[in-house]
LODO-268442 format. One line per field, with one value per residue (C-alpha): residue number from 1; residue in three letters; x, y, z. Coordinates in steps of 0.02 Angstrom, whole numbers, plus 50000, padded with zeros to 5 digits. Layout:
N
i = NUM;...;
aa = ala;...;
x = X;...;
y = Y;...;
z = Z;...;
***
This chain:
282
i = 1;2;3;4;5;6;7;8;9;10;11;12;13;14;15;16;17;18;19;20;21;22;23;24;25;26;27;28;29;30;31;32;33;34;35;36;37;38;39;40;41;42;43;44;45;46;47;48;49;50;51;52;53;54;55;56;57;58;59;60;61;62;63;64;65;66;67;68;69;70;71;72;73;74;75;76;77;78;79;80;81;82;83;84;85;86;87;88;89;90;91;92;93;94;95;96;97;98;99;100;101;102;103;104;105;106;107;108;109;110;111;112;113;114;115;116;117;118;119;120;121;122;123;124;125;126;127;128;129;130;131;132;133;134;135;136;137;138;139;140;141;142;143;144;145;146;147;148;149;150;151;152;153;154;155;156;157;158;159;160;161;162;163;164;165;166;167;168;169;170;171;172;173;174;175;176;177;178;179;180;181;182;183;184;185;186;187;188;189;190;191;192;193;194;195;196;197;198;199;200;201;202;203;204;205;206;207;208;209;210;211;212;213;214;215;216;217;218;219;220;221;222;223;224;225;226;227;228;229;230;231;232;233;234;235;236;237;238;239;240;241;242;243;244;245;246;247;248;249;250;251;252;253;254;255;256;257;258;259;260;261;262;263;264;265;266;267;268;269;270;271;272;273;274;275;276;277;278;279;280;281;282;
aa = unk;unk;unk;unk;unk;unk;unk;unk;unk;unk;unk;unk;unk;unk;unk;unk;unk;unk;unk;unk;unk;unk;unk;unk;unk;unk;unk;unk;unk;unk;unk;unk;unk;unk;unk;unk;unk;unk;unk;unk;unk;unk;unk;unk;unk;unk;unk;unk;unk;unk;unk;unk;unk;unk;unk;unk;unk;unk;unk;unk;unk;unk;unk;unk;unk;unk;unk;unk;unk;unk;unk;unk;unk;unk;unk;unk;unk;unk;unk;unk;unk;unk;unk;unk;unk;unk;unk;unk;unk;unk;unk;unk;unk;unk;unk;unk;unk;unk;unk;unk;unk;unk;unk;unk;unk;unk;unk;unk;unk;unk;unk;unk;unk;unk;unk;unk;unk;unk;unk;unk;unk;unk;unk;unk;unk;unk;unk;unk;unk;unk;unk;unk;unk;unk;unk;unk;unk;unk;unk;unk;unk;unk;unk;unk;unk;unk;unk;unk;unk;unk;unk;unk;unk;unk;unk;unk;unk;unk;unk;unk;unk;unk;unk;unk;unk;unk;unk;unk;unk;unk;unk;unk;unk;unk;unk;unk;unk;unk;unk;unk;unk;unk;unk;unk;unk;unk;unk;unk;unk;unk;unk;unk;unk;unk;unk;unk;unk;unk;unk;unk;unk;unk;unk;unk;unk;unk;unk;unk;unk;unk;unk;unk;unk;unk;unk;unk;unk;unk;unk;unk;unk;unk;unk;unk;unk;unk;unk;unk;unk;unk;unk;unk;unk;unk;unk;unk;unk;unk;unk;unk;unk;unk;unk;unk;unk;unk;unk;unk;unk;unk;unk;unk;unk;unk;unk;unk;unk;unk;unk;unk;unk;unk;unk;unk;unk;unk;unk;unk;unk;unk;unk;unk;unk;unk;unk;unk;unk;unk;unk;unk;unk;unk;
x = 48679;48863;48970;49151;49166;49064;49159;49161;49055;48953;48984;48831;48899;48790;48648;48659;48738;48830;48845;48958;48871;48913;48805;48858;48808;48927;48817;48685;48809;48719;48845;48900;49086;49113;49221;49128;49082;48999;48911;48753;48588;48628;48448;48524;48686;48558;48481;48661;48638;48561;48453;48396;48457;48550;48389;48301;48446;48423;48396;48552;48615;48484;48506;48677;48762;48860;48839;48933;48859;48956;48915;48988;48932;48970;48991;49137;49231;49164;49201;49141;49290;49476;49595;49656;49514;49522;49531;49708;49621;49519;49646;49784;49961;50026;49962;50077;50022;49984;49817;49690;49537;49384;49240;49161;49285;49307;49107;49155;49120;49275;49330;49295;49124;49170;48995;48817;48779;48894;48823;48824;49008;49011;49168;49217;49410;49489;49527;49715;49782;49826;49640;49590;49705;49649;49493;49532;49635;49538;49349;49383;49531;49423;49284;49359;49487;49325;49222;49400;49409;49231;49254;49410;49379;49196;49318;49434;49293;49184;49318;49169;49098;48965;48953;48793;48867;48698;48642;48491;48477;48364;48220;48265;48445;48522;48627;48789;48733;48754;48593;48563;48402;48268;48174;48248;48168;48169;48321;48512;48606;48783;48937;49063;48984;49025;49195;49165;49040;48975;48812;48734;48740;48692;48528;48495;48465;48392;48260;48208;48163;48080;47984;47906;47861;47994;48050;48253;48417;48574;48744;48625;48687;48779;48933;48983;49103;49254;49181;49128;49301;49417;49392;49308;49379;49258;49358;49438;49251;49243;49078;49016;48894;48827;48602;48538;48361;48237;48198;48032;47995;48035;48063;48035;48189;48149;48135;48239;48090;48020;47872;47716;47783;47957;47902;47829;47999;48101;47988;48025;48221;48218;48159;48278;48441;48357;48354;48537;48581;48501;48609;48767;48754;48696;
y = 50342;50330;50202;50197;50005;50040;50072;50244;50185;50081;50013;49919;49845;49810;49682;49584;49669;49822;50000;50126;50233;50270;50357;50428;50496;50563;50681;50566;50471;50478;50372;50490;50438;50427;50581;50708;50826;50987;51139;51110;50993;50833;50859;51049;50938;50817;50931;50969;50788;50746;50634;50469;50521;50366;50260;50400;50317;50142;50063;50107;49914;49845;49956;49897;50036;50069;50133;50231;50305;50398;50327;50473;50645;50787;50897;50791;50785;50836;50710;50853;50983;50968;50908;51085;51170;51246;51389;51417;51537;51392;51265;51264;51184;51184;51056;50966;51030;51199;51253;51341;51406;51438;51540;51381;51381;51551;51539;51403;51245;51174;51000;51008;51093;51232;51318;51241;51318;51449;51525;51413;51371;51198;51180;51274;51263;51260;51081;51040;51030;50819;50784;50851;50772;50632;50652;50659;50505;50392;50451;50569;50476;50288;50363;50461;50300;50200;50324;50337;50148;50114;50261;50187;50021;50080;50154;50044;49919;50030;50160;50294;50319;50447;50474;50573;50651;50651;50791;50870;51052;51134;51221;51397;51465;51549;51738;51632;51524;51549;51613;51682;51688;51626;51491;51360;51257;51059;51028;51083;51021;51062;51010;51167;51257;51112;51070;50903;50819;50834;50954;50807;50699;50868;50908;50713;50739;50904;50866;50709;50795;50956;50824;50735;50925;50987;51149;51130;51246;51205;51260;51410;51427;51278;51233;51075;51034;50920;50757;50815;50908;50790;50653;50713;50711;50773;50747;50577;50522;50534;50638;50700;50785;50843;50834;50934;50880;51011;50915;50984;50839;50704;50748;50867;50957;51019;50843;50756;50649;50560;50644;50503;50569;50499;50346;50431;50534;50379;50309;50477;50454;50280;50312;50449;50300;50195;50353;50385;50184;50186;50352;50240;50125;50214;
z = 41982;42047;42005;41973;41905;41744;41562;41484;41347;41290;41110;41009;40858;40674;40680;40539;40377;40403;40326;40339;40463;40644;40788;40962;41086;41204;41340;41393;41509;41695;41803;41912;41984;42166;42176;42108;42229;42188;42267;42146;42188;42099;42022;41961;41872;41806;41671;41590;41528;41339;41437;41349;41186;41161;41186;41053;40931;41005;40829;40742;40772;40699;40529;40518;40619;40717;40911;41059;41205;41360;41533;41624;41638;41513;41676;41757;41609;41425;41257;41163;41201;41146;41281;41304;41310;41476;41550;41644;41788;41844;41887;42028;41971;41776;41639;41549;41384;41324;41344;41216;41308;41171;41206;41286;41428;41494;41508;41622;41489;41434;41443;41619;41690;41815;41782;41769;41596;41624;41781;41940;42016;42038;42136;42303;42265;42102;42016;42031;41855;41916;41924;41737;41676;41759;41708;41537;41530;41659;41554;41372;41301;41298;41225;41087;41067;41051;40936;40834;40823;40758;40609;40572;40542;40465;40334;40309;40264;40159;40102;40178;40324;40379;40569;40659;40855;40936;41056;41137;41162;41301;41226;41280;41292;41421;41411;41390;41249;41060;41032;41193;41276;41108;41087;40983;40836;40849;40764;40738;40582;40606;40477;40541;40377;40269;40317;40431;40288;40108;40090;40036;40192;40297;40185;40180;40372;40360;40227;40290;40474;40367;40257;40434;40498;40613;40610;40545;40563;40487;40574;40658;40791;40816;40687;40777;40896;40934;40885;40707;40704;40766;40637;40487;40300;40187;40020;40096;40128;40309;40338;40513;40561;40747;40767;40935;40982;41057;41236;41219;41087;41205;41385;41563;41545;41733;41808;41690;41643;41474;41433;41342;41164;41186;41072;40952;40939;40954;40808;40682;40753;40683;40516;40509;40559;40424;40286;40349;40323;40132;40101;40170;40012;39881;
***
């Protein structure tokens, strides 16, 4: 889907009473802008998406939260990186800030794709430094002002807030992954090791999942990334923690497809907002 008309995100506001507790999902975005041109099948860029894991999380509203969803594509620019997390070798001309490359970049994942899952070039030329930053101001900087807005005022009214960054992980890695090329279990509970929420927000999550039969990690081997980071305050009461869905619970992560259990997985996501939303208040 290309359009370039549509708003970076889509915010869903609490149905009825509200709680302090705020979902997003910023890689399911599929609305591909007009100008981006790459050397990969469009069907190949699809399956970088968390496809349809906003609709997994559809009834946050309706338990009083709060909800964000990217329309654009991780791949064309990436909510989940820092704004100078690129790598300098991949970009013609000079950014205007300093730039701090992680791991994630050099493997071609930064704030800006340059590699499908770190192997695949996407682009025939190198990205002029004008058009990331572009990209970051035109797509990143509404969505994080939006997901920043919504845990602000979430605290300000509650004096707490606990925020879920919802993700879906492919079922098998790849060499350039964390955990290389394994199998994966159905869920990843991240909190950066306990230093973007309280343990018991992260085990509230955890244990409900592990009590409904899914096989559970925590922070192994994801720790979170620059959602949970950038606006988390444990001991202020600002608590955030990153889920990653196995896609083999819900979709064809080949042809980018629900699969018929996607409701029953949208029904055990669900009780999972509501056990979140009863947590909120206590």
């Amino acid at each position: 889907m290309s359009n370039n008309t549509v708003s970076p995100v889509i915010i869903q506001p609490p149905e009825g009473d509200p709680v302090p507790l705020v979902f997003d999902s910023p890689h399911s975005g599929n609305i591909y802008p007009d100008d981006f041109k790459t050397l990969v099948p469009f069907e190949r860029m699809r399956r970088a998406e968390d496809a349809f894991v906003d609709e997994l999380f559809a009834a946050a509203p309706g338990h009083g939260a709060t909800l964000l969803a990217a329309t654009f594509p991780r791949l064309y620019v990436d909510p989940n990186r820092s704004p100078d997390d690129f790598d300098p070798n991949e970009v013609e001309g000079d950014f205007p800030t300093p730039l701090k490359p992680s791991k994630k970049a050099s493997a071609g994942k930064g704030i800006v794709w340059t590699r499908l899952h770190g192997l695949d070039q996407l682009y025939q030329t190198p990205l002029t430094a004008d058009e990331v930053v572009r990209r970051i101001e035109t797509y990143w900087r509404p969505y994080h002002d939006a997901v920043k807005a919504a845990l602000d005022s979430t605290f300000e009214r509650f004096d707490v807030v606990y925020h879920v960054d919802c993700h879906s992980m492919r079922a098998r890695g790849n060499p350039t992954d964390e955990d290389g090329e394994s199998d994966r279990v159905d869920f990843v509970i991240s909190d950066g090791d306990g230093t973007t929420s309280k343990n018991a927000f992260t085990h509230l999550i955890a244990d409900h999942l592990t009590g409904r039969g899914f096989d559970v990690a925590i922070n192994d081997p994801y720790k979170g990334a620059e959602l949970v980071r950038a606006y988390s305050d444990p001991e202020a009461g600002r608590h955030s923690v990153q889920i990653e869905i196995n896609r083999k619970l819900y979709m064809n992560e080949h042809a980018v497809e629900k699969v018929d259990i996607f409701g029953s997985l949208q029904t055990e996501m669900t009780g999972l907002i509501s056990a979140c939303a009863d947590f909120s208040t206590r």
